[in-house]
N, C-alpha and C positions, 0 to 999 in steps of 0.2 A: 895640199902643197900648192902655194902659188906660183904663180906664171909672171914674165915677166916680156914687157912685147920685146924689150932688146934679145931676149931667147930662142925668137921665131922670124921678126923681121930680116931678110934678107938689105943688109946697110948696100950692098953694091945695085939694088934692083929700086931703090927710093927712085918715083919721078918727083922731082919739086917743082913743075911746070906739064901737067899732063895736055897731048893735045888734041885728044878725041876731043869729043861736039856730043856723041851718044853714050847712050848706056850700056851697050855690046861692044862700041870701040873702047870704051874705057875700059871694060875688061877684059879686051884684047891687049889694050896697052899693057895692063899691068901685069898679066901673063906672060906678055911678051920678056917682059922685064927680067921675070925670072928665068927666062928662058936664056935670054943674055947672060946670066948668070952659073947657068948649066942646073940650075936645081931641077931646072922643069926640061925634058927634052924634047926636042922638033917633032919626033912622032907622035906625043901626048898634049901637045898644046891644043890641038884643037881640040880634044876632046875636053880638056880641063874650061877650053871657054864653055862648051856647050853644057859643061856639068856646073859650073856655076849660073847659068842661064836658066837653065831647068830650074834650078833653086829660088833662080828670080820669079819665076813664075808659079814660084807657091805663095809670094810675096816679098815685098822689096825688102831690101837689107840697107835701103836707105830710112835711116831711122830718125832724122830729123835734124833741125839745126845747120845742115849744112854738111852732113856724117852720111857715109853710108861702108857699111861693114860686106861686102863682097865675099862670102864664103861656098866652100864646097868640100868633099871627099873625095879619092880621086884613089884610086889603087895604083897607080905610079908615084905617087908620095911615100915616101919609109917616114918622115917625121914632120911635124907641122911647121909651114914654111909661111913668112906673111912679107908683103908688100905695103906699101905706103903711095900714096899718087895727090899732088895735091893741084887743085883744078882753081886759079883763082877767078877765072871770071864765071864760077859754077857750070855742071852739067843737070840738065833735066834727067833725073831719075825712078819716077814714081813715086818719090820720099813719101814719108808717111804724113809729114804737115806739107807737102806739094813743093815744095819750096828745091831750088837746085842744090848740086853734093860738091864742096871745094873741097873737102876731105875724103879721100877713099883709105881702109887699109882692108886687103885682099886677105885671107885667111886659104889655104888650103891643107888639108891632113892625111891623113892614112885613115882608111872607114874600121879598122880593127882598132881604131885610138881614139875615140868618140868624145871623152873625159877630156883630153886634150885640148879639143877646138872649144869644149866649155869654157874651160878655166879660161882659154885665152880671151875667147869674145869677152868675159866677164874682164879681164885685163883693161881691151882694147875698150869699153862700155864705157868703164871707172876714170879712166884718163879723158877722153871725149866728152866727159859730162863736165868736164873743168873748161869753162866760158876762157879763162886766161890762157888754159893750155894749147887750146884751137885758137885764139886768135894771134899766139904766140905761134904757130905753126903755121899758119897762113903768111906772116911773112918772110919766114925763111926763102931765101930764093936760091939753095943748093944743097946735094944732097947732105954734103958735112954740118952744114946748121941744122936740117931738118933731123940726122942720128945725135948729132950734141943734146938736143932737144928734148930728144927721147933718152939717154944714159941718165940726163939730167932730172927726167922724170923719175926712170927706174933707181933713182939712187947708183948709177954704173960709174964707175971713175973711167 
């Protein structure tokens, strides 16, 4: 069964203008985001940055291009929740070709739902790999073009 990122992205927690500088603030930003949203709650936010961090540190989830896929598990997640952050003047992230991430989408699940964050990374992977789709996303400057963009992908009316 496929996955579809309009099924997981949180549309009220899109930053279309992210304004960390680092790699931990950005994923504090977009954490946050959800948090503003109520997915994610105040007692759990920190722990969700530090458990996507740990994750950074088996290796970057910046995968190149200007991408980086920010994922973790988290046992205050019931269902797989994801964020969007788009960073135009890049952040230095460790990427894998070196190079800065204007695209983030954050991924968090429930660790009993493993299958889940598959499909979706494979989701978030297959769209990202589209050159038009990322530079078409790059200049959105709100978060209603940056969700258009995406229904538009997923075939969503």
């Amino acid at each position: 069964m496929s996955i579809r990122i309009t099924d997981f992205v949180v549309k009220e927690a899109i930053i279309p203008g992210v304004k960390a500088t680092t790699k931990e603030a950005v994923v504090r930003e977009l954490v946050s985001s959800l948090k503003t949203t109520g997915k994610v709650t105040e007692a759990d936010e920190e722990n969700i940055v530090k458990a996507i961090m740990r994750r950074e540190q088996l290796g970057s989830t910046g995968i190149g291009r200007g991408v980086a896929i920010p994922h973790a598990k988290h046992e205050s997640v019931g269902k797989l929740i994801g964020s969007i952050g788009i960073a135009p003047a890049g952040i230095p992230f460790e990427s894998l070709d070196n190079d800065p991430v204007n695209i983030f989408v954050m991924l968090l699940y429930a660790p009993e739902r493993p299958g889940e964050h598959l499909r979706a990374l494979e989701a978030v992977s297959r769209l990202l790999r589209d050159e038009k789709f990322c530079q078409s996303l790059l200049k959105c400057t709100t978060r209603e073009e940056i969700w258009h963009l995406l229904c538009e992908a997923d075939g969503v009316k």
